[in-house]
BAPAKOL-446713 format. One record per residue: residue in three letters; chain; x, y, z of N, C-alpha, C, O in turn. Coordinates in pm, 1 decimal. Layout:
   resn   chain       n_xx       n_yy       n_zz      ca_xx      ca_yy      ca_zz       c_xx       c_yy       c_zz       o_xx       o_yy       o_zz
    ala       A          X          Y          Z          X          Y          Z          X          Y          Z          X          Y          Z
...
! end
This chain:
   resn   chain       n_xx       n_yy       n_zz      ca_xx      ca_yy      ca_zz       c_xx       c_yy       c_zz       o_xx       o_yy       o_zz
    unk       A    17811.1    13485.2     8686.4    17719.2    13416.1     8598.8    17801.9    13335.9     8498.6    17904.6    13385.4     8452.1
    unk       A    17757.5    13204.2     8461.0    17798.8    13107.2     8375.9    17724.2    13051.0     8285.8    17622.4    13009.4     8341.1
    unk       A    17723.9    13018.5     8121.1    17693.0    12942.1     8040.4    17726.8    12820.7     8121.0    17823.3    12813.4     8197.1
    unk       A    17624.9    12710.2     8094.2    17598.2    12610.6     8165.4    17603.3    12514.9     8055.3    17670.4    12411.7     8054.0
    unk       A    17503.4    12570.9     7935.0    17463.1    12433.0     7823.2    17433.6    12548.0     7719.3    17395.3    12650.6     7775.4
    unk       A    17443.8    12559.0     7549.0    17349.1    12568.9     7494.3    17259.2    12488.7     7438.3    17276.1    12370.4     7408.9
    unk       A    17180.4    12541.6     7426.2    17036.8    12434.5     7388.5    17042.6    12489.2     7248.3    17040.1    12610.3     7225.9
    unk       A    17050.3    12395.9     7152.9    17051.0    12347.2     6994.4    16955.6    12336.4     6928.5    16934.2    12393.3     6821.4
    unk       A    16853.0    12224.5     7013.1    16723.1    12229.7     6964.1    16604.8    12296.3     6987.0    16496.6    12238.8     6975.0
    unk       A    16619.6    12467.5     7034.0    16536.5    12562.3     7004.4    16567.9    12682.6     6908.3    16677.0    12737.1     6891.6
    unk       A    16457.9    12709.3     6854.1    16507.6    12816.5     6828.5    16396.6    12973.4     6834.5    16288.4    12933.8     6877.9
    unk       A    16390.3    13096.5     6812.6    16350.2    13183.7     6864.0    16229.3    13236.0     6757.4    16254.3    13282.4     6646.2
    unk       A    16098.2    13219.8     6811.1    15984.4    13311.3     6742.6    15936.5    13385.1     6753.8    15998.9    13469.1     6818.6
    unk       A    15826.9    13419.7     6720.3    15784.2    13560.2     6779.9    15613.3    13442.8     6715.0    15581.1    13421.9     6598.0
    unk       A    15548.5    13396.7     6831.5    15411.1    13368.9     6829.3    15263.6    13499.8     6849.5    15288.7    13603.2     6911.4
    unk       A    15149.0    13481.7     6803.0    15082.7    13535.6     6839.3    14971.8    13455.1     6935.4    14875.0    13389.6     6896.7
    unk       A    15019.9    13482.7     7086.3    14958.9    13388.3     7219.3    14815.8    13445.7     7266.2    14821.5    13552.6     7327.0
    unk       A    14726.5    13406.2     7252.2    14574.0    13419.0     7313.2    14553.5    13366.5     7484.2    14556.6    13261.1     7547.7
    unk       A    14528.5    13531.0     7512.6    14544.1    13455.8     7663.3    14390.8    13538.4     7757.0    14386.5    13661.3     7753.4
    unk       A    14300.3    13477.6     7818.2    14201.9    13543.6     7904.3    14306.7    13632.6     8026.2    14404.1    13587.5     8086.4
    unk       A    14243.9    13776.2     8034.8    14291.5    13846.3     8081.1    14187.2    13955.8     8134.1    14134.6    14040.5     8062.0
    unk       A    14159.8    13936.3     8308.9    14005.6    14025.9     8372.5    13892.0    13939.0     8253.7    13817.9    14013.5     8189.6
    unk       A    13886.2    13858.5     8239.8    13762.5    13755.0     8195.8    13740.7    13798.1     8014.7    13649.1    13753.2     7945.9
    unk       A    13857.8    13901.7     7960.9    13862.4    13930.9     7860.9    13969.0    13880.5     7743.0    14085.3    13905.3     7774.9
    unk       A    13959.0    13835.2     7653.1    14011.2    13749.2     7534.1    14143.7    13893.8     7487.8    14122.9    14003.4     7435.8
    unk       A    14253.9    13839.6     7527.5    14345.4    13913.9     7428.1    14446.7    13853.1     7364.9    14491.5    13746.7     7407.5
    unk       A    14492.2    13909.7     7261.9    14678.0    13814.2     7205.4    14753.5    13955.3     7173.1    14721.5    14071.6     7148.4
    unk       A    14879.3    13873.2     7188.4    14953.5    13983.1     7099.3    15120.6    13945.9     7073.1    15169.9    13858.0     7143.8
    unk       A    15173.7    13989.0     7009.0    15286.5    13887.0     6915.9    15381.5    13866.6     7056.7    15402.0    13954.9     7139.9
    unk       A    15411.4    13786.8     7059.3    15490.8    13737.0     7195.2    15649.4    13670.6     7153.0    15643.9    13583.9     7065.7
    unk       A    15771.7    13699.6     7200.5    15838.3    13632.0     7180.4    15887.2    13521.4     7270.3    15911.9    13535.3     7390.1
    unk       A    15899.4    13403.9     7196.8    15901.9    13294.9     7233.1    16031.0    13194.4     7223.4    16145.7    13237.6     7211.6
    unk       A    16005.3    13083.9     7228.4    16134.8    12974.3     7154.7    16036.8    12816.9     7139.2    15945.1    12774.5     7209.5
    unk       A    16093.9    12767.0     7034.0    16057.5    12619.0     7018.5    16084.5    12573.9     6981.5    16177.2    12612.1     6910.1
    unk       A    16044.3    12427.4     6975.5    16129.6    12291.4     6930.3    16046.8    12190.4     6805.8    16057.5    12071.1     6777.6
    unk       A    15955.9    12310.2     6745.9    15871.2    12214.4     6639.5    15756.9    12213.0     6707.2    15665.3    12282.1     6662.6
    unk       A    15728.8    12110.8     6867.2    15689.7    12016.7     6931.4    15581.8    12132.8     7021.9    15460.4    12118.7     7036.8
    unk       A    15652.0    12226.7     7064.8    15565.2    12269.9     7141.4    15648.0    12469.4     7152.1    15754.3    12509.7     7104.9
    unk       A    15555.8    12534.8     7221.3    15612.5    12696.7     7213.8    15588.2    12717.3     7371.9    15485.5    12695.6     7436.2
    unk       A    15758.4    12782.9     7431.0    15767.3    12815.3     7559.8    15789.9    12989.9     7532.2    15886.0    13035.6     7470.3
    unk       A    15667.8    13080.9     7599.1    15691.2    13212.5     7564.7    15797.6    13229.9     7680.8    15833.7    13149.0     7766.3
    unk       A    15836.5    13360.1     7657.1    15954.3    13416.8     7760.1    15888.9    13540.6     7776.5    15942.9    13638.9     7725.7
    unk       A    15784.9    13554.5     7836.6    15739.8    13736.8     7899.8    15601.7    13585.3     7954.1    15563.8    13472.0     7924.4
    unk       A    15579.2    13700.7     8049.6    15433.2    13713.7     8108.3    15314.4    13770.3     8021.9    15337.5    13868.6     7951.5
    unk       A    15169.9    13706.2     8023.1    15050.9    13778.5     7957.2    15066.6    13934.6     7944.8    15016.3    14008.5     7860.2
    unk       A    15151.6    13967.2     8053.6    15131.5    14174.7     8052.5    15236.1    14199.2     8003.1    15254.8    14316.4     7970.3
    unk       A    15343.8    14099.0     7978.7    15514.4    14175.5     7924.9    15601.3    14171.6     7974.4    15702.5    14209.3     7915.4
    unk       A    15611.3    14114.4     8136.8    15732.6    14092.7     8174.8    15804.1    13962.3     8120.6    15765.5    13851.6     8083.0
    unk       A    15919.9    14023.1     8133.4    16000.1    13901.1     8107.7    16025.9    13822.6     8215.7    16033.8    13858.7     8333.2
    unk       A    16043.4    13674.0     8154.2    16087.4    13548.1     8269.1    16178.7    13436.2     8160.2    16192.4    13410.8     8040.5
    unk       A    16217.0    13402.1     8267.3    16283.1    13315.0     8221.6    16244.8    13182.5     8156.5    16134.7    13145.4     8197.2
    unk       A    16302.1    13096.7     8065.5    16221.8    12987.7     7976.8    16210.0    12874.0     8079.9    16297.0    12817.0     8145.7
    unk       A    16065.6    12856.7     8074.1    16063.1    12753.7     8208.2    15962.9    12647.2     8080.8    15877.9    12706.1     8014.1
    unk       A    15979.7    12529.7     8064.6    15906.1    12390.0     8028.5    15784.1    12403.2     8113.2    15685.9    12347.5     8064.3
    unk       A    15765.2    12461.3     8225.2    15653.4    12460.1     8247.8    15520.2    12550.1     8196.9    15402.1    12553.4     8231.7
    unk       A    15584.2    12606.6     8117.2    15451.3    12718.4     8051.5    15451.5    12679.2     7914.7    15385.8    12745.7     7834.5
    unk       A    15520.0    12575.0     7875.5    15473.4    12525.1     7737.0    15370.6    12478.1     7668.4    15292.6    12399.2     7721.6
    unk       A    15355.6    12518.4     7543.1    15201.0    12553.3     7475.3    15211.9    12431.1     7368.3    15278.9    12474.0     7274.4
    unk       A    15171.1    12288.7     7343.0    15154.8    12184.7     7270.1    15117.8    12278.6     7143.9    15050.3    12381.5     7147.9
    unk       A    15181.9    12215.1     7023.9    15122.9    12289.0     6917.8    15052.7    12145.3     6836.3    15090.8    12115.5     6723.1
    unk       A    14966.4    12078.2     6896.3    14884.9    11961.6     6856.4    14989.4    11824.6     6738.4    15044.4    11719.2     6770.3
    unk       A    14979.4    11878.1     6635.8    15043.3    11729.0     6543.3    15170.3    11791.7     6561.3    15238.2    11689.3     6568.2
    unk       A    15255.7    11889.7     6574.5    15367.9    11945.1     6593.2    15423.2    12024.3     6487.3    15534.9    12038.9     6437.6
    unk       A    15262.3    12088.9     6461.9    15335.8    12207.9     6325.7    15225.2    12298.8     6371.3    15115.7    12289.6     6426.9
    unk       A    15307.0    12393.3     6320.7    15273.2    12560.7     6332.0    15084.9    12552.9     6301.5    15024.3    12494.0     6212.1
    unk       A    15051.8    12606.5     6374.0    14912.9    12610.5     6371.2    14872.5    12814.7     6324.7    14756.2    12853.8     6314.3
! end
């Protein structure tokens, strides 16, 4: 395994993510990373962890903390 890049312009939160789950409304503090602009969590709705993919990124509308 190799460092490839670090990435500068994130840095690490801990969001509280609202997600439908069996047709039922849940959140719960999730840790995450972001860039101002938008929040990419790093776990799954149930807790696993994954890796930071741009594709599960959450717009945070004008680009502040909502």
């Amino acid at each position: 395994m190799r460092v490839k890049e670090i990435l500068n312009n994130y840095e690490l939160c801990i969001a509280d993510i609202e997600v439908m789950l069996n047709g039922e409304t849940r959140s719960a503090p999730t840790l995450c990373v972001t860039d101002g602009h938008e929040v990419i969590p790093l776990n799954t709705p149930d807790g696993r962890p994954i890796q930071m993919n741009k594709a599960n990124a959450i717009q945070l509308g004008d680009g502040k903390w909502v």
